[in-house]
C-alpha positions in Angstrom: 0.0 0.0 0.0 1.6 3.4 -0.8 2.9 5.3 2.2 -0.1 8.6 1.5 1.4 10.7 4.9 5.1 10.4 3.9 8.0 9.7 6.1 9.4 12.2 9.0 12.3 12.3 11.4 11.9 12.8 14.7 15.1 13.2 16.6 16.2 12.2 20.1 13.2 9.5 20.3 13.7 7.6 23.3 13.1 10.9 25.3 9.7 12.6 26.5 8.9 14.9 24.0 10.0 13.0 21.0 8.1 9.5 22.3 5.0 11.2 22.9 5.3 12.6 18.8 6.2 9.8 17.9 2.7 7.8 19.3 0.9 10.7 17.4 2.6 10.6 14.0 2.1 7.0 13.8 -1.7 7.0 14.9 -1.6 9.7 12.0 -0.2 7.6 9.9 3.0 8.6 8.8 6.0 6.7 8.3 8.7 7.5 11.2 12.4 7.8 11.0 13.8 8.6 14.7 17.7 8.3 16.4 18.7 7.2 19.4 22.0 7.5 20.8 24.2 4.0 19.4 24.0 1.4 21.9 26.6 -1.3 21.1 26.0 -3.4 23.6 22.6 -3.5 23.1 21.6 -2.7 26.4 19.0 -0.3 26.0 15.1 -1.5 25.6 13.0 0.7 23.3 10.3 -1.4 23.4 8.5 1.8 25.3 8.4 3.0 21.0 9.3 -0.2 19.0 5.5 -2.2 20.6 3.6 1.1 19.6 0.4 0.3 17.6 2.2 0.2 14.3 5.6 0.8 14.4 6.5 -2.6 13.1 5.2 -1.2 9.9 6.1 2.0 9.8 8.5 2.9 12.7 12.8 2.8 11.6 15.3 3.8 14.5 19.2 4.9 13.6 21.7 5.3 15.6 22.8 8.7 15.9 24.6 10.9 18.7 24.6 15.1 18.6 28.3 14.9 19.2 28.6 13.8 15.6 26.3 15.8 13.4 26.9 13.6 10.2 25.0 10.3 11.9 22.0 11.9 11.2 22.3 11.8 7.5 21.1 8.2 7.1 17.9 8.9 9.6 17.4 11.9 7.3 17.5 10.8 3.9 14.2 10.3 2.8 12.3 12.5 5.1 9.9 14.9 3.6 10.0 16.8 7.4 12.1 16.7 10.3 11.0 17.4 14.2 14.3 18.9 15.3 13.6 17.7 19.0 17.1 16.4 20.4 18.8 18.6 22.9 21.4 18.1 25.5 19.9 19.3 28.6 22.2 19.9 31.8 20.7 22.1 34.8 23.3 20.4 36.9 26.4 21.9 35.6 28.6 18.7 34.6 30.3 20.5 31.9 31.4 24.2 31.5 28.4 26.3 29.6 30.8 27.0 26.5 31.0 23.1 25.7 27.2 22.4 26.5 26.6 25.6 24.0 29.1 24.4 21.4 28.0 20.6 21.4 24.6 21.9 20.6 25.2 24.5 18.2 27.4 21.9 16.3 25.0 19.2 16.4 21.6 21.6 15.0 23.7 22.8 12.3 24.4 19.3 11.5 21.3 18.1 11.5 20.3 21.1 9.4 22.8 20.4 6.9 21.8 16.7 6.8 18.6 18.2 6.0 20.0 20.2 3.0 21.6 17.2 1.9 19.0 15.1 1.7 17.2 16.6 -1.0 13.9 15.8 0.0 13.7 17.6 3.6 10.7 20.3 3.0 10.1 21.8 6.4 12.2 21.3 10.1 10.1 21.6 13.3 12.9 23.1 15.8 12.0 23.0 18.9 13.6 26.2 21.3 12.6 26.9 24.4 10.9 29.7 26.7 14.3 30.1 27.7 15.5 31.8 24.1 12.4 34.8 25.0 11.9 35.7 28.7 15.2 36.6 30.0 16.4 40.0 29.1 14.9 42.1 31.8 12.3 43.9 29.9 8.8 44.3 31.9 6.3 43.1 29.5 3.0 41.4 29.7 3.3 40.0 25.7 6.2 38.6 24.0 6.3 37.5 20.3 8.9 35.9 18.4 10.6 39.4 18.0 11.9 38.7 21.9 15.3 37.3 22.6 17.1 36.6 26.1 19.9 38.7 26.9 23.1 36.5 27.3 24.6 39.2 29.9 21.1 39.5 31.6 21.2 35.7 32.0 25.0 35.7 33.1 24.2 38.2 35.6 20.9 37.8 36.8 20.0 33.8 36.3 20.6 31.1 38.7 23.4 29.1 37.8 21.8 26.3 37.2 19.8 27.7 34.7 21.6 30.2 33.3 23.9 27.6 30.7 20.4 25.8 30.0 19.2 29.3 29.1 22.1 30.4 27.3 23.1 27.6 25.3 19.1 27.3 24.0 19.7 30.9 22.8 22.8 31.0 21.1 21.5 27.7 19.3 18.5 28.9 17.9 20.1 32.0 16.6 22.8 30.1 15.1 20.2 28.0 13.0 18.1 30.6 12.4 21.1 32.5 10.8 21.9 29.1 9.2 18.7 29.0 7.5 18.2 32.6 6.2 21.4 31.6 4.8 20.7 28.6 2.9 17.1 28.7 2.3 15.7 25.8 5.0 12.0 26.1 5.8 12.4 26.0 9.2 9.4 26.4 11.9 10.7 27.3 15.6 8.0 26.3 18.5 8.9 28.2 21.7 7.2 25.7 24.6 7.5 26.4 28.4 7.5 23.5 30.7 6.2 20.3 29.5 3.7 18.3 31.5 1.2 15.1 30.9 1.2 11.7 30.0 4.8 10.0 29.1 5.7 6.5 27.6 9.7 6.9 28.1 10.7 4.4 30.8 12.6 7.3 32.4 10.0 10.2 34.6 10.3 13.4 33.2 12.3 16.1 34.6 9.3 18.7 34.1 6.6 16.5 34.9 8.3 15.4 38.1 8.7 19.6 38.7 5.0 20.3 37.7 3.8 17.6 40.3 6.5 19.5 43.0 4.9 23.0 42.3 1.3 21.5 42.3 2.1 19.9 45.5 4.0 22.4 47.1 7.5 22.0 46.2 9.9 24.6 45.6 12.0 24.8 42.3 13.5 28.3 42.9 15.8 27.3 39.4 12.4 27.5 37.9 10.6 30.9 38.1 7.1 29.4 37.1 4.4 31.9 38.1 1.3 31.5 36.4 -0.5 28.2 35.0 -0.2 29.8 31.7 3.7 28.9 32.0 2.7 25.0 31.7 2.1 23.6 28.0 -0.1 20.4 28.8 1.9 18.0 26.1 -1.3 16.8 24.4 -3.1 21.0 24.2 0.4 22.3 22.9 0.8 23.8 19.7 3.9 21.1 19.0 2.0 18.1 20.2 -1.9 18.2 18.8 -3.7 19.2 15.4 -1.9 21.8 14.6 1.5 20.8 14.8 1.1 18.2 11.9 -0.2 21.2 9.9 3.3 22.7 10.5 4.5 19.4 8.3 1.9 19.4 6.1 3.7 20.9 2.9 2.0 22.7 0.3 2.3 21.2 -3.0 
């Protein structure tokens, strides 16, 4: 039977985010290309996305690690869309900021040159962060897409725990967003806030597990969360429901 949705990538698919759009696109339909970091030993059980109701059809996972940019050709090639969803994410500051910040500048532009490459790569669904928008010390009840974070405000102001999360999500998405005005990718940036709601990744969610501490009277002083508005319920968000598989939906 002819594949009518197409195939897409979806990066980093073992994790939250990526898992959850994965379940979706295949109820959709769609044929699915996602990475997962290599696993030589063959450790790892991904049965949590390989025993989804038809992924033995139409699910295909490559190896594929952010800290070489060119694995991702092979998951690539093919694709008519990319979800640009692997990040590395360290609020515990194991590594200096400047290597988090390079490793993940280096891997996006790598992944969006695999998607030049590839020849058939239509549209790429990046997804940034509230992080790139809300810190630069303006006072304002709005902000659009014409809002960036201040890398000195966050330097100076942010906790550090935060701050190289913060900063590193910044830089990134101006460096592929410079990368694209350059050479022509269609390229669709979602800004979420914190993700909550239902998982299938073996592993509980850092934000889910800080949504349930702030519901139940935790403190997360790291996470400045103020209003429920500030929570993007993973099957409402734009990225996650009806409207996100418009953003891959290209025009003929």
């Amino acid at each position: 039977m002819e594949d009518v949705k197409g195939t897409v990538c979806v990066t980093g698919g073992t994790e939250f985010i990526a898992s959850m759009l994965i379940k979706r696109l295949l109820e959709e339909g769609y044929s699915v290309r996602t990475t997962a970091r290599p696993d030589t030993e063959n450790k790892r059980d991904l049965s949590f996305v390989t025993n989804l109701p038809g992924a033995a059809e139409k699910l295909k996972i490559f190896g594929a690690d952010l800290n070489d940019p060119h694995s991702f050709d092979a998951a690539i090639k093919g694709s008519k869309g990319v979800f640009l969803v692997a990040t590395p994410v360290d609020f515990q500051n194991k590594e200096p900021q400047e290597i988090v910040t390079e490793r993940e500048i280096s891997g996006t532009l790598g992944i969006l040159k695999s998607c030049l490459k590839s020849k058939t790569v239509k549209r790429v669904v990046y997804t940034s962060s509230l992080a790139t928008v809300v810190h630069n010390g303006q006072d304002s009840d709005m902000m659009d897409e014409s809002f960036w974070s201040d890398v000195d405000f966050i330097r100076e102001k942010e906790t550090p725990n935060f701050s190289s999360y913060s900063i590193s999500k910044t830089l990134t998405e101006r460096a592929a967003l410079e990368f694209v005005a350059e050479h022509g990718v269609d390229v669709v940036t979602l800004i979420p806030g914190l993700f909550v709601g239902p998982f299938i990744c073996p592993k509980f969610p850092g934000s889910v597990h800080i949504s349930l501490a702030l519901l139940l009277g935790g403190k997360y002083p790291q996470f400045p969360i103020s209003t429920p508005e500030s929570l993007a319920e993973i099957k409402g968000n734009k990225g996650m429901k009806e409207d996100a598989f418009k953003l891959i939906q290209i025009r003929a």
